[in-house]
C-alpha atoms as a printed R data frame, in Angstrom:
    type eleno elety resid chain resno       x       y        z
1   ATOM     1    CA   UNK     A     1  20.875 -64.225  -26.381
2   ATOM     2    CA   UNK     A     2  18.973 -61.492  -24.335
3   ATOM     3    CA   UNK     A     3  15.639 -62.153  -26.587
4   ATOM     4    CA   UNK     A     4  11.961 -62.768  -24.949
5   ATOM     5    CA   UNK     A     5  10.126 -65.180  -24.592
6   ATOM     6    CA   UNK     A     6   8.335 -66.841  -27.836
7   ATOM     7    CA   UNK     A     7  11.124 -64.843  -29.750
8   ATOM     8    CA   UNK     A     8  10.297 -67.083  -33.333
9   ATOM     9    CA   UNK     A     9   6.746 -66.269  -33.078
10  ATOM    10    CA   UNK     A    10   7.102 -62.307  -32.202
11  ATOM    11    CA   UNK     A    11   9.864 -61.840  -34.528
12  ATOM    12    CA   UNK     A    12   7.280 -63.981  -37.568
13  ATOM    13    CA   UNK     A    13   4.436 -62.091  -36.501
14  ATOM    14    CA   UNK     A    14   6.368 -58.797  -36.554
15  ATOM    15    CA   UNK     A    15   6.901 -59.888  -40.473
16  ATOM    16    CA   UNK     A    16   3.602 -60.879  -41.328
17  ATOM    17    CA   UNK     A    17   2.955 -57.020  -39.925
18  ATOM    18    CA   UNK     A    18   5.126 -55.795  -42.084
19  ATOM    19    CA   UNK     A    19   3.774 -57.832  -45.421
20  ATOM    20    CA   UNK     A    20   0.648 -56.572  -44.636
21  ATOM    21    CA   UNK     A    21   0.868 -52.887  -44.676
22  ATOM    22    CA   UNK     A    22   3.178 -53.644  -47.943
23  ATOM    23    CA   UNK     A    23  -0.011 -54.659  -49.455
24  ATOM    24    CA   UNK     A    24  -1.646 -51.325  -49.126
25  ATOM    25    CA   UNK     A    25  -4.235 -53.063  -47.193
26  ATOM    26    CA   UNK     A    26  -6.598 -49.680  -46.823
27  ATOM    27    CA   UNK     A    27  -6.680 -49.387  -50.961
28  ATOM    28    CA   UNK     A    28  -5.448 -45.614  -51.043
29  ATOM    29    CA   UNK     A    29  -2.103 -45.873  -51.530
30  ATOM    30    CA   UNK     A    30  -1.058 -43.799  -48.978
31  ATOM    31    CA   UNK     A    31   2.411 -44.153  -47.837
32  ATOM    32    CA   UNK     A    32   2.367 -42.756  -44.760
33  ATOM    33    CA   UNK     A    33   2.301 -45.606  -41.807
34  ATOM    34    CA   UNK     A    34   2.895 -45.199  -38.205
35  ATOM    35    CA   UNK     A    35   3.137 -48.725  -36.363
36  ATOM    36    CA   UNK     A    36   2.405 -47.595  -32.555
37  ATOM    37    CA   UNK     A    37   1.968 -49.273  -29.331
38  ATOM    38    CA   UNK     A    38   2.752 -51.951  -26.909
39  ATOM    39    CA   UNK     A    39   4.864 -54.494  -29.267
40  ATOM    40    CA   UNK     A    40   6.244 -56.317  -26.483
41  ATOM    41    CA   UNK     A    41   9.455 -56.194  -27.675
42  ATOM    42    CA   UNK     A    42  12.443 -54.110  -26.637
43  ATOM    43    CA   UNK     A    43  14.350 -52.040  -28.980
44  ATOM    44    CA   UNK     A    44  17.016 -54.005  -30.115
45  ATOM    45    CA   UNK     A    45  14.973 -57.464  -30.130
46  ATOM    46    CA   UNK     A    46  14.319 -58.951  -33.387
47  ATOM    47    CA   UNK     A    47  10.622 -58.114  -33.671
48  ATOM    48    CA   UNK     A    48  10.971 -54.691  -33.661
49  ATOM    49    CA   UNK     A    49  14.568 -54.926  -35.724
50  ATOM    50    CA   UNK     A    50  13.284 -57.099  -38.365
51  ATOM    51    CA   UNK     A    51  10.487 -54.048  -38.778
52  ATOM    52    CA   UNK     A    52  13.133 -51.668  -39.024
53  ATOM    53    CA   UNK     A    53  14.874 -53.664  -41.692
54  ATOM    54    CA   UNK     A    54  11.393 -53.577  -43.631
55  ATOM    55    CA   UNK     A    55  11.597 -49.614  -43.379
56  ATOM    56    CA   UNK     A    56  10.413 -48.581  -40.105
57  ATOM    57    CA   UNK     A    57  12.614 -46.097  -38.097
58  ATOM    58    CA   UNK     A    58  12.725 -46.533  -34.844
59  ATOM    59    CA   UNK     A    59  11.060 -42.826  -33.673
60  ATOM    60    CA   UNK     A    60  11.970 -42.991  -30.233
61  ATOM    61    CA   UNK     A    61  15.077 -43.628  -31.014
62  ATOM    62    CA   UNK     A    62  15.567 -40.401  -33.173
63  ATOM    63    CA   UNK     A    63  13.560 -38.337  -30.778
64  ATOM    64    CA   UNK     A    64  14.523 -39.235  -26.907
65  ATOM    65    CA   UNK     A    65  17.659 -40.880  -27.589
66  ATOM    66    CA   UNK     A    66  19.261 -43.790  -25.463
67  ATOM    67    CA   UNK     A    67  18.131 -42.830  -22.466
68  ATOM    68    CA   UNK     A    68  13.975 -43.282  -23.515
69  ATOM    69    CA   UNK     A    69  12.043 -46.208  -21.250
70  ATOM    70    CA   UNK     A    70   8.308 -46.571  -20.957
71  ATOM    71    CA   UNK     A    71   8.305 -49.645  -19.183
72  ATOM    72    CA   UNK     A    72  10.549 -50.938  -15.462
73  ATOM    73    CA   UNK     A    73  11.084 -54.475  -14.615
74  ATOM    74    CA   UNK     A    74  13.006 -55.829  -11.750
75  ATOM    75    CA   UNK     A    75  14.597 -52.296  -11.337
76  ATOM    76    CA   UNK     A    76  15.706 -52.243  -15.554
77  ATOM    77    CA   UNK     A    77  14.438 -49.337  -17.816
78  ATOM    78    CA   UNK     A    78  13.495 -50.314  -21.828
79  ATOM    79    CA   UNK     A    79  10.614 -49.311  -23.843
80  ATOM    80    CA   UNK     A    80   8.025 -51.936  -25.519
81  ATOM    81    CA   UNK     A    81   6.037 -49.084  -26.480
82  ATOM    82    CA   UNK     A    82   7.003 -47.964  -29.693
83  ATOM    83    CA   UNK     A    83   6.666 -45.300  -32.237
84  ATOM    84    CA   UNK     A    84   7.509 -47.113  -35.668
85  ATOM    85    CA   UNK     A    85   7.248 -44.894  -38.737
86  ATOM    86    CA   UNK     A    86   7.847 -45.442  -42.600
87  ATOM    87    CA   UNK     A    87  10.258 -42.809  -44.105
88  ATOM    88    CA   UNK     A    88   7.155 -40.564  -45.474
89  ATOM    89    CA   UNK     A    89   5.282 -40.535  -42.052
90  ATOM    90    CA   UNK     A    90   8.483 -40.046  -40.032
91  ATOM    91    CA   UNK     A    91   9.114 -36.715  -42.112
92  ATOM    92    CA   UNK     A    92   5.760 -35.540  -40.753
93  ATOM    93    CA   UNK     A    93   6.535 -36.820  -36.617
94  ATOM    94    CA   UNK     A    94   7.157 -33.320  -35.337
95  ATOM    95    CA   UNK     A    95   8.506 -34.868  -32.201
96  ATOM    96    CA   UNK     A    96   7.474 -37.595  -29.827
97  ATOM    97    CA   UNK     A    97   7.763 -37.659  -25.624
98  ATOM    98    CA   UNK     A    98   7.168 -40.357  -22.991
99  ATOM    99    CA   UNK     A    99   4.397 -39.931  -20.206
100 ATOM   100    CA   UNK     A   100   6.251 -40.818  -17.386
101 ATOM   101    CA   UNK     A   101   3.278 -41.652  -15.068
102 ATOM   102    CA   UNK     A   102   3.293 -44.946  -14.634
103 ATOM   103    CA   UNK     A   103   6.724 -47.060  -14.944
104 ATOM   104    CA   UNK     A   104   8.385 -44.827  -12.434
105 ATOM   105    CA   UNK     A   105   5.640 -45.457   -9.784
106 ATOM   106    CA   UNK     A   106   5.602 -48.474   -7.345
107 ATOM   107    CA   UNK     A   107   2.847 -51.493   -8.157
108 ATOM   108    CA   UNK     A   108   1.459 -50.709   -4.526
109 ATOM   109    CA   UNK     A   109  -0.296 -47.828   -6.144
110 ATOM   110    CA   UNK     A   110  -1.703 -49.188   -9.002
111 ATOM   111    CA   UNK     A   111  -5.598 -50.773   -9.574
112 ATOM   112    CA   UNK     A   112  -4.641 -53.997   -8.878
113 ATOM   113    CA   UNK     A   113  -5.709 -55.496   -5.620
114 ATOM   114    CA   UNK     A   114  -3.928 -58.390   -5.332
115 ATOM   115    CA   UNK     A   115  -2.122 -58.926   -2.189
116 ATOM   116    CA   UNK     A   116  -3.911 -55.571   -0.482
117 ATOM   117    CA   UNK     A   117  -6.091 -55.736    2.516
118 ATOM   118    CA   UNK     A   118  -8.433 -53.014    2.291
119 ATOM   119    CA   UNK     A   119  -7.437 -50.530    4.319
120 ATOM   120    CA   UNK     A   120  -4.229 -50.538    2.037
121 ATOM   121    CA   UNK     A   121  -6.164 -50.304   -0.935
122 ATOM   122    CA   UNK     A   122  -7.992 -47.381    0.628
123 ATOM   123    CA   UNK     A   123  -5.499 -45.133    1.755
124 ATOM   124    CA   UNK     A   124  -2.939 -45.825   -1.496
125 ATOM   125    CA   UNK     A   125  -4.997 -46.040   -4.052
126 ATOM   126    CA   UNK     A   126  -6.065 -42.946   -5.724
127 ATOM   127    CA   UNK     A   127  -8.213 -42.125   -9.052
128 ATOM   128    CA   UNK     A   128  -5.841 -39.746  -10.963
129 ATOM   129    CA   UNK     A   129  -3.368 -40.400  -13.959
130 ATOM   130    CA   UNK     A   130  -0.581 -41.994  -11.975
131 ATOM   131    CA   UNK     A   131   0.212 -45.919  -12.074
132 ATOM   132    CA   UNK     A   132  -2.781 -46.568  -14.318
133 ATOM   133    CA   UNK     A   133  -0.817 -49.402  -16.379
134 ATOM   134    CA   UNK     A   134   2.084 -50.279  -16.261
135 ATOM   135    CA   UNK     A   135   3.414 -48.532  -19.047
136 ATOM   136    CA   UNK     A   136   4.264 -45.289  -19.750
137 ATOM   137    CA   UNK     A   137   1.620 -43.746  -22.852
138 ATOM   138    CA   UNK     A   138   3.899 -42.481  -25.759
139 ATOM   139    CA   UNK     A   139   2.738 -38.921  -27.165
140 ATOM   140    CA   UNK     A   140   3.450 -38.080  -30.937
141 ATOM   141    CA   UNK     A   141   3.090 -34.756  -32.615
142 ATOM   142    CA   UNK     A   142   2.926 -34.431  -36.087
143 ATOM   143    CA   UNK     A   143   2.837 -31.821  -39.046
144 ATOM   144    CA   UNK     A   144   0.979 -33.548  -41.685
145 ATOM   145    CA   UNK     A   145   2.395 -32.764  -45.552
146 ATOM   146    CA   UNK     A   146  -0.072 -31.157  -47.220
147 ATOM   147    CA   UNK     A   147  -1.276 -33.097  -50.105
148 ATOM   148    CA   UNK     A   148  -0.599 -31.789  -53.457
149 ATOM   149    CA   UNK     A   149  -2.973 -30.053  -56.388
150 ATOM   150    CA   UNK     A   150  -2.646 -29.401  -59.606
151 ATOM   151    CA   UNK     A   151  -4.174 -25.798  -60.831
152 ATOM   152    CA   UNK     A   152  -3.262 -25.194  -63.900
153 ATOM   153    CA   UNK     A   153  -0.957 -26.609  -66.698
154 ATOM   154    CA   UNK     A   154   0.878 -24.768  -70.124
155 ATOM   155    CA   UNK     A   155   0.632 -25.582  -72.512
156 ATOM   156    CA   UNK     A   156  -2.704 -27.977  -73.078
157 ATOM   157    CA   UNK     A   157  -1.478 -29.796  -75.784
158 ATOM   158    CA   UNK     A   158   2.324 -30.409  -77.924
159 ATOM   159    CA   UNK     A   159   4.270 -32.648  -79.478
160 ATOM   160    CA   UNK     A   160   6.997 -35.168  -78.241
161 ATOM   161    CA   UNK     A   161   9.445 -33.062  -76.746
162 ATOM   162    CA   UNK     A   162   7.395 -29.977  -75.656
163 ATOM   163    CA   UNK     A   163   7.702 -28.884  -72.028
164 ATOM   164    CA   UNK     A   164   4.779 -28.197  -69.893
165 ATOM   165    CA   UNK     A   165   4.581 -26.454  -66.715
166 ATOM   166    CA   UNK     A   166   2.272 -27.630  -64.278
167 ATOM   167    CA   UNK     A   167   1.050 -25.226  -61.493
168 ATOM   168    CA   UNK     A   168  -0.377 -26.051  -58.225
169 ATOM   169    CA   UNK     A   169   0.496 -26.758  -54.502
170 ATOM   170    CA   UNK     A   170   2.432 -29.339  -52.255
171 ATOM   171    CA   UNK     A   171   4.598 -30.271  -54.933
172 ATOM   172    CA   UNK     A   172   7.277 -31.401  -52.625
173 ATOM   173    CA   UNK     A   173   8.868 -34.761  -51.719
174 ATOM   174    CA   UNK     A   174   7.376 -35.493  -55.425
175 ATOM   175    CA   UNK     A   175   8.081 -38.889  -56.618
176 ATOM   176    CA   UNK     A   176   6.428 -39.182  -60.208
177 ATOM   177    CA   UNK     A   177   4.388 -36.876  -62.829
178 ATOM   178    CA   UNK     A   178   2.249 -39.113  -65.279
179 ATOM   179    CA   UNK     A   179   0.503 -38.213  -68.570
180 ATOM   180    CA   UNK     A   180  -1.963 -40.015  -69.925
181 ATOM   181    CA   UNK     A   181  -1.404 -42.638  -67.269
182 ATOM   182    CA   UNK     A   182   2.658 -42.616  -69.053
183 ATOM   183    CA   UNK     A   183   5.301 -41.965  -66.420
184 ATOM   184    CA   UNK     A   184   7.326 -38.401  -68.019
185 ATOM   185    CA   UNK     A   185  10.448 -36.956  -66.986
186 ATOM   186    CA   UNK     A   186  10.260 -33.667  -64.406
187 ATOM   187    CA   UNK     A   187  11.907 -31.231  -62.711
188 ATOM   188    CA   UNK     A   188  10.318 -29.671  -59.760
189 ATOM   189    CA   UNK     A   189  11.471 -25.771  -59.169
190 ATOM   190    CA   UNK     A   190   9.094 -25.170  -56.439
191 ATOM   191    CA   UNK     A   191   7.155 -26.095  -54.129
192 ATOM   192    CA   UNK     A   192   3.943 -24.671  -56.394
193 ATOM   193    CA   UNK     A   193   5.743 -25.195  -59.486
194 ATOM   194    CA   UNK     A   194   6.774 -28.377  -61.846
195 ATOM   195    CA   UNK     A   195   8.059 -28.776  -65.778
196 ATOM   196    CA   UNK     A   196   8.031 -32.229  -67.230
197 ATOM   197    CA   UNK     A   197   8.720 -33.071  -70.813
198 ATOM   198    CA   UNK     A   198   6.533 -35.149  -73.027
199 ATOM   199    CA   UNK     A   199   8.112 -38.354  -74.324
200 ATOM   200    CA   UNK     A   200   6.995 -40.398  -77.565
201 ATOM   201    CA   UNK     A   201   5.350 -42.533  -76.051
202 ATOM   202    CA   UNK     A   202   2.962 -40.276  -73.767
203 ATOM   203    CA   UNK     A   203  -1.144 -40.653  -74.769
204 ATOM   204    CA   UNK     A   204  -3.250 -37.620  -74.465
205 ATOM   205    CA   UNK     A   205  -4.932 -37.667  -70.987
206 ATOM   206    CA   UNK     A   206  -4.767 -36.491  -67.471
207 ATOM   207    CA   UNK     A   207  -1.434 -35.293  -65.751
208 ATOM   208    CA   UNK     A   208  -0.787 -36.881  -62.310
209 ATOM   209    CA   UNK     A   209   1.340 -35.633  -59.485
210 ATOM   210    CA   UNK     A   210   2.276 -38.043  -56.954
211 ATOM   211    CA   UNK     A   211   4.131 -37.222  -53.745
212 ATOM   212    CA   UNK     A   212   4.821 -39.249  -50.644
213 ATOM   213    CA   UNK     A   213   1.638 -37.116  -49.239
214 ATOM   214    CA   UNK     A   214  -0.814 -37.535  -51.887
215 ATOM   215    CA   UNK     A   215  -1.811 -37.617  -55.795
216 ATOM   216    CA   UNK     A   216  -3.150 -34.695  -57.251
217 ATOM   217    CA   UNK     A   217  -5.031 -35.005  -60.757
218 ATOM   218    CA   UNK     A   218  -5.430 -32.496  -63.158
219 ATOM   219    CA   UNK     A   219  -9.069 -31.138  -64.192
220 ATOM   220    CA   UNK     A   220  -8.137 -31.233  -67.707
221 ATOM   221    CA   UNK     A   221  -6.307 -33.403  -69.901
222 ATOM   222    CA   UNK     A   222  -3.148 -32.832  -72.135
223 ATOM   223    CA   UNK     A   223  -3.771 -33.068  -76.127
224 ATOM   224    CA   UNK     A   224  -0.551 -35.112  -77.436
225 ATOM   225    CA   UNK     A   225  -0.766 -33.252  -80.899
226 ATOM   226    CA   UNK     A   226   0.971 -34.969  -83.637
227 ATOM   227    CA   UNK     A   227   1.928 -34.615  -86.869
228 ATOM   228    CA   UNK     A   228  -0.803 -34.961  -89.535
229 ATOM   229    CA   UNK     A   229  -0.956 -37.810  -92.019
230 ATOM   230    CA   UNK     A   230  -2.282 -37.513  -95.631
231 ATOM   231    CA   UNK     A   231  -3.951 -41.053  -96.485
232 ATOM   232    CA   UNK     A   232  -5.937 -40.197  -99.582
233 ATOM   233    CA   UNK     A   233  -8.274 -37.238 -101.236
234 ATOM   234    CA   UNK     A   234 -11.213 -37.864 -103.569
235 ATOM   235    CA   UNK     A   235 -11.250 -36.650 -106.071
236 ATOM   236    CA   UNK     A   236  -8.143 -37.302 -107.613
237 ATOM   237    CA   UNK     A   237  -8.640 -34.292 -110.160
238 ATOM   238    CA   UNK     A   238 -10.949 -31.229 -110.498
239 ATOM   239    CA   UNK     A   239 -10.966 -27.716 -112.077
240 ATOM   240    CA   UNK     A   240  -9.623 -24.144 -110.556
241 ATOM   241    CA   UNK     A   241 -12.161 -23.947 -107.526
242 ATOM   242    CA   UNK     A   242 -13.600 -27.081 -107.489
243 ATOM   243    CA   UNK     A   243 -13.492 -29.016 -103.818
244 ATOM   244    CA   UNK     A   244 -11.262 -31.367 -102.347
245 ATOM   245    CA   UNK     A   245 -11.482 -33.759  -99.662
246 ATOM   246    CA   UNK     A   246  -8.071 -34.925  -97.849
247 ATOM   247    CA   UNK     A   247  -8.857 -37.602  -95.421
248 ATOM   248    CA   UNK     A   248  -5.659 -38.499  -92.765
249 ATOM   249    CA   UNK     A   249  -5.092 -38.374  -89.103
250 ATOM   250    CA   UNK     A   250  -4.251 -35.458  -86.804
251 ATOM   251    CA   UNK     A   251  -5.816 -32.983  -89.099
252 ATOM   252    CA   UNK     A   252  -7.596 -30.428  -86.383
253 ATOM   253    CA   UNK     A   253  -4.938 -28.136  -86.168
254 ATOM   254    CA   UNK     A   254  -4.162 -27.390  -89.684
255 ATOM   255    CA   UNK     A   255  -2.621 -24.716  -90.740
256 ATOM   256    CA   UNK     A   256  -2.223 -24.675  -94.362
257 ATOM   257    CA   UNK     A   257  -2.790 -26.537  -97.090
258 ATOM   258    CA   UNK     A   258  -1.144 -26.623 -100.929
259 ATOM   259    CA   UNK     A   259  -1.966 -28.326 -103.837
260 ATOM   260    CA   UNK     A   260   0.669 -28.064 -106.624
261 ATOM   261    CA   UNK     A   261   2.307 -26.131 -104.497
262 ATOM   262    CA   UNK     A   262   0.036 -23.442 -104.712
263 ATOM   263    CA   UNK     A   263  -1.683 -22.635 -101.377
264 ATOM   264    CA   UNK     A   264  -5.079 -23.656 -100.800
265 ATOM   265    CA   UNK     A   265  -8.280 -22.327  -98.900
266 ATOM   266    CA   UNK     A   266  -9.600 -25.177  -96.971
267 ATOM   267    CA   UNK     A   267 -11.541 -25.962  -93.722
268 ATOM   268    CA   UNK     A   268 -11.232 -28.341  -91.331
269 ATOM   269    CA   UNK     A   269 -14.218 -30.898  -90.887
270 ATOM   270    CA   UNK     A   270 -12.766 -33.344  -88.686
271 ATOM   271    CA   UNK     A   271  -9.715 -34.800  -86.856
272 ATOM   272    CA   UNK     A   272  -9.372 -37.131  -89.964
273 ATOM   273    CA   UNK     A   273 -10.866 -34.719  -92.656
274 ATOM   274    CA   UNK     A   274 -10.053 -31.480  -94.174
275 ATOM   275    CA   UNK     A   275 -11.579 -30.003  -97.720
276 ATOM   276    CA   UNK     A   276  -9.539 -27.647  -99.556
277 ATOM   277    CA   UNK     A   277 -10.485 -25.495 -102.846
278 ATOM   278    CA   UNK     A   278  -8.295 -25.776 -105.809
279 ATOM   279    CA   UNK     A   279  -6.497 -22.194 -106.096
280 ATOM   280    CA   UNK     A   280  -6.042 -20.255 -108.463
281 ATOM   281    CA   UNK     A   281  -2.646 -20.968 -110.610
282 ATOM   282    CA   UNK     A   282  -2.563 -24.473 -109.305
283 ATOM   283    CA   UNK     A   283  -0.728 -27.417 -111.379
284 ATOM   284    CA   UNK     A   284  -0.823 -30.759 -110.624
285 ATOM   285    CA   UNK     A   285   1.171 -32.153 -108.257
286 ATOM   286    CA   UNK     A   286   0.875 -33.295 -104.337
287 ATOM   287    CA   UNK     A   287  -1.383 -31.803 -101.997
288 ATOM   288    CA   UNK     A   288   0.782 -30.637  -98.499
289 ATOM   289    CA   UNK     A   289  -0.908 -30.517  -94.908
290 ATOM   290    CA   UNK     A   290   1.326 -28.325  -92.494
291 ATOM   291    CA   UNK     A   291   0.159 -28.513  -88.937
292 ATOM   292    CA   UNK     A   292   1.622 -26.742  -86.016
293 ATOM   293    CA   UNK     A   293   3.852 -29.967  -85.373
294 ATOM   294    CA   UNK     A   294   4.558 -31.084  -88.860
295 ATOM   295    CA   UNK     A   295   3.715 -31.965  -92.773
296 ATOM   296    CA   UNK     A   296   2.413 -34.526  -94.346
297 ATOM   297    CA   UNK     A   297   2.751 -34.984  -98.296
298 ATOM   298    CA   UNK     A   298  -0.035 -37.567 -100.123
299 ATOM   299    CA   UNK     A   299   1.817 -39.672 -102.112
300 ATOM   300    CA   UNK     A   300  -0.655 -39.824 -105.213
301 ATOM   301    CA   UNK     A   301  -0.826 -36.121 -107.661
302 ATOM   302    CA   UNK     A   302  -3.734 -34.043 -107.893
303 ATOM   303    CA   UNK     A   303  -4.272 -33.506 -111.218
304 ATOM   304    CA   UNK     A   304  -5.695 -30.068 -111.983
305 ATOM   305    CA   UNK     A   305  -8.012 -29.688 -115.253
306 ATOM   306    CA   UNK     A   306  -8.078 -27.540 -117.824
């Protein structure tokens, strides 16, 4: 069927290659792989197909064409020496040539000495570049992607829904944007320039830009502001200008604060705590927290004294 010798064993080997590098076996996730070398294995034998089928194009093939051979046998022209690249690193192969210094040269001139008497090996032997193996070396240029990085993102924090525009560089071939360590929607208008939208379920945290050349992480993190939640306020009465103290969550950005429907001076103490004065004109009724991304309304009165 035109396959080598040992054909089961290259072709399971050629597999256990490929499960390998699947495992990210250098820890840094990088995508970019270029298998290279002597493989053994001509183009269209099932070693190096079965590594195509696992996502390794053929470079040679996209680069010389047909007509590429690094290696002559009994007067036949093929290549075992490949150039093997997964899609990310074959974006970056900037183009690839054969050496053609060795399989085009008779074995007479090469370092072996079998079968030469010495004058032989004296007058054809020579110490330059030609017939050193007995393949051809395959040369590979590349542009490497630059990895990306994040400069600057707007705004710092929101709510679910608001849109943020991360700055930075290399934001191309992009394949995720994460915040808080949630996976968000995005749209990338630029190389330099990205908007993603915060979902419901994102966590305040870092935002992360991954491409097929690198992960860039943001210096600061991105405040998931919500809207504030009245739990309780002690105490439940006082007089005009007495002092309040409205417990809850998502309190820091407060903006105003009624009681009775009469608006309140307060300040905010904590996250989870506000105090508030008891205006002037107040009646008893609910105490309101507005926020920049909501109310919330205590579900107990505040009754105001006399």
């Amino acid at each position: 069927d035109g396959q080598g010798n040992c054909n089961l064993v290259r072709v399971n080997a050629a597999n256990q290659l490929a499960a390998w590098l699947a495992m990210d076996p250098t820890g840094t996730g990088e995508p970019d792989v270029l298998v290279l070398g002597d493989l053994n294995s001509y183009a269209k034998e099932d070693p190096v197909t079965a590594l195509a089928a696992a996502g390794y194009a053929d470079m040679l093939a996209s680069f010389v064409g047909p007509s590429a051979y690094s290696y002559v046998f009994d007067g036949q022209w093929g290549y075992l020496d490949h150039v093997l690249g997964s899609s990310s690193a074959a974006a970056q192969v900037a183009g690839i040539a054969v050496h053609h210094v060795n399989a085009d040269e008779p074995s007479v001139l090469d370092y072996n000495v079998d079968f030469k008497t010495a004058n032989l090996q004296a007058t054809l032997y020579a110490p330059d570049q030609y017939r050193m193996a007995d393949h051809d070396p395959v040369v590979v240029g590349l542009t490497p992607a630059t990895p990306p990085a994040i400069t600057s993102f707007a705004p710092t924090q929101g709510a679910t829904g608001t849109v943020v525009t991360i700055t930075g560089t290399g934001f191309v071939d992009v394949t995720s944007v994460t915040v808080g360590g949630v996976p968000v929607p995005f749209t990338v208008v630029s190389p330099t320039t990205i908007v993603a939208t915060i979902g419901a379920s994102v966590k305040s945290g870092r935002i992360v830009v991954r491409t097929l050349s690198g992960v860039a992480t943001s210096a600061g993190s991105f405040t998931v502001a919500l809207a504030p939640t009245v739990l309780g306020f002690s105490p439940g009465a006082g007089k005009v200008g007495s002092t309040v103290t409205i417990t809850g969550a998502n309190l820091a950005y407060t903006k105003s604060v009624t009681i009775g429907g009469k608006a309140a001076a307060f300040k905010v103490a904590s996250p989870t705590i506000v105090t508030a004065t008891v205006p002037a004109g107040a009646v008893t009724g609910k105490i309101v927290v507005t926020g920049p991304y909501g109310s919330a309304t205590s579900t107990k009165l505040f009754y105001v004294l006399p």
